[in-house]
Structures are given as structure tokens and as C-alpha cells.
C-alpha positions in Angstrom: -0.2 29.6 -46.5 -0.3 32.5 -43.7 3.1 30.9 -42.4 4.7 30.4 -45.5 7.2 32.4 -45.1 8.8 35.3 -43.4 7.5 38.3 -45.6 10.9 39.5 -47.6 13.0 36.5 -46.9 13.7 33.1 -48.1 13.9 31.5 -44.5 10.6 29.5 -43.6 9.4 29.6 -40.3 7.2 26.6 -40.8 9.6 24.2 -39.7 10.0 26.4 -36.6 5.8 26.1 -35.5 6.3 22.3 -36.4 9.4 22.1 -34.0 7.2 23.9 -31.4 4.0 21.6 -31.8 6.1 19.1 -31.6 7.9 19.5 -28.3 4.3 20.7 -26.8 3.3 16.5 -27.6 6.6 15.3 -25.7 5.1 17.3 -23.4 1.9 16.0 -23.5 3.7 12.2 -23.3 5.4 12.7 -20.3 2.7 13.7 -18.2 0.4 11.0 -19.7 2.9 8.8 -18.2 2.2 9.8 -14.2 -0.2 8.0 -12.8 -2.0 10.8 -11.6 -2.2 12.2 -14.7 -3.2 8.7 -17.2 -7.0 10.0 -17.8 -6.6 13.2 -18.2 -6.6 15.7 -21.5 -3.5 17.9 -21.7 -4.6 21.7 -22.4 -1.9 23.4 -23.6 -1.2 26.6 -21.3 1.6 28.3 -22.9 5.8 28.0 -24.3 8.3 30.2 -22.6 12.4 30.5 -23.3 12.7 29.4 -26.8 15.9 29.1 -28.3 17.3 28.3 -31.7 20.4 27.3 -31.9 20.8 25.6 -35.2 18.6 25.9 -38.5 15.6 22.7 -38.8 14.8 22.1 -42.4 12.6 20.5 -43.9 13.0 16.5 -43.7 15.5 16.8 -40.9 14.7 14.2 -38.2 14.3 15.6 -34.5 14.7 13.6 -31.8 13.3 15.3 -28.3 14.1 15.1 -25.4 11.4 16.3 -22.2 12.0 16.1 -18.8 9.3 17.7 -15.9 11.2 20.9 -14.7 8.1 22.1 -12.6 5.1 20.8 -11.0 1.7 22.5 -9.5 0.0 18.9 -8.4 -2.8 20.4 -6.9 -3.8 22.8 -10.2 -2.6 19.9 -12.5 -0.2 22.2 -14.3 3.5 21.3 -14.8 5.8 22.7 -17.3 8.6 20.7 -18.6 11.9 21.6 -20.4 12.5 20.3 -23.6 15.6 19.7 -26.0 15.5 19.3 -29.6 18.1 17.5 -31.4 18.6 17.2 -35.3 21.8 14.9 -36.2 22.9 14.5 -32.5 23.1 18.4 -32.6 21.1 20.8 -29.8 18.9 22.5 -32.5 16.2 24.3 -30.3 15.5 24.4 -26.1 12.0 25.4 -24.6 9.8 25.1 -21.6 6.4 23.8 -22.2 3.6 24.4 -19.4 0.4 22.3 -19.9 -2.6 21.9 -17.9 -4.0 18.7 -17.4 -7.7 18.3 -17.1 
């Protein structure tokens, strides 16, 4: 695995990509839920202002939390902020932007 691990440590940063993927699909969900929006295919444009602020491991459950922080109607792009939470802890923040097409 190419993302295994960080080369010389212990610390696995798969869990970290998996965290990311995963707020990128709340994403996804809460545009889905506009009306203007309902047929469209999200495109995923990019992921700004990541922060970790406690260790995810492996089995943890996350529980996410997206809300639309920014919206372009006209381009269909929005970007939304996101809020990961593992044991009713903040764990990781991050802004998704998607396009919707």
C-alpha cells in the first residue's frame, strides 16, 4: 500500500485520506439535498483548511457534521465547512468545495 504509512514512522495516515473522503461525501449529501441541485453529479473541486486536532484510528466512529459556508449558484460550485467528531470530541475541521454538474 502506497499510503501505508508515513515512511520512518509508525503513525498511519490512512485513516487521515479516509477522514478526508469521507467529509468530501457529507459534502456531496448536502448539496444533493437543494433542490436545485437533486439531479446533478458532485465533481469534487478541491479541500482547503484542514485541521487535526485529535488522532482518528482505526475503528473509531466519526460522526460529521457539514454545513454550506459558500455558494456560486450560477457556476454550481459551493464549498461547505465540515466538522469531524470521534467520541463527541472535534477530531478534524475542513472546507470542502464541489462542483455540481
Amino acid at each position: 500500500e502506497i499510503l501505508r504509512c508515513l515512511v520512518g514512522s509508525e503513525m498511519c495516515i490512512r485513516d487521515s485520506v479516509y477522514t478526508m473522503e469521507a467529509t468530501a461525501q457529507a459534502t456531496d449529501l448536502v448539496l444533493m439535498t437543494k433542490p436545485a441541485y437533486a439531479d446533478k453529479v458532485p465533481l469534487f473541486l478541491g479541500i482547503n483548511n484542514v485541521k487535526f486536532r485529535k488522532k482518528i484510528l482505526p475503528g473509531d466512529t466519526l460522526e460529521i457534521h457539514a454545513e454550506l459556508l459558500s455558494e456560486r449558484a450560477k457556476k454550481a460550485i459551493a464549498t461547505c465547512k465540515c466538522a469531524v467528531y470521534t467520541a463527541g470530541d472535534l477530531a478534524a475541521e475542513t472546507g470542502v468545495t464541489i462542483a455540481m454538474r
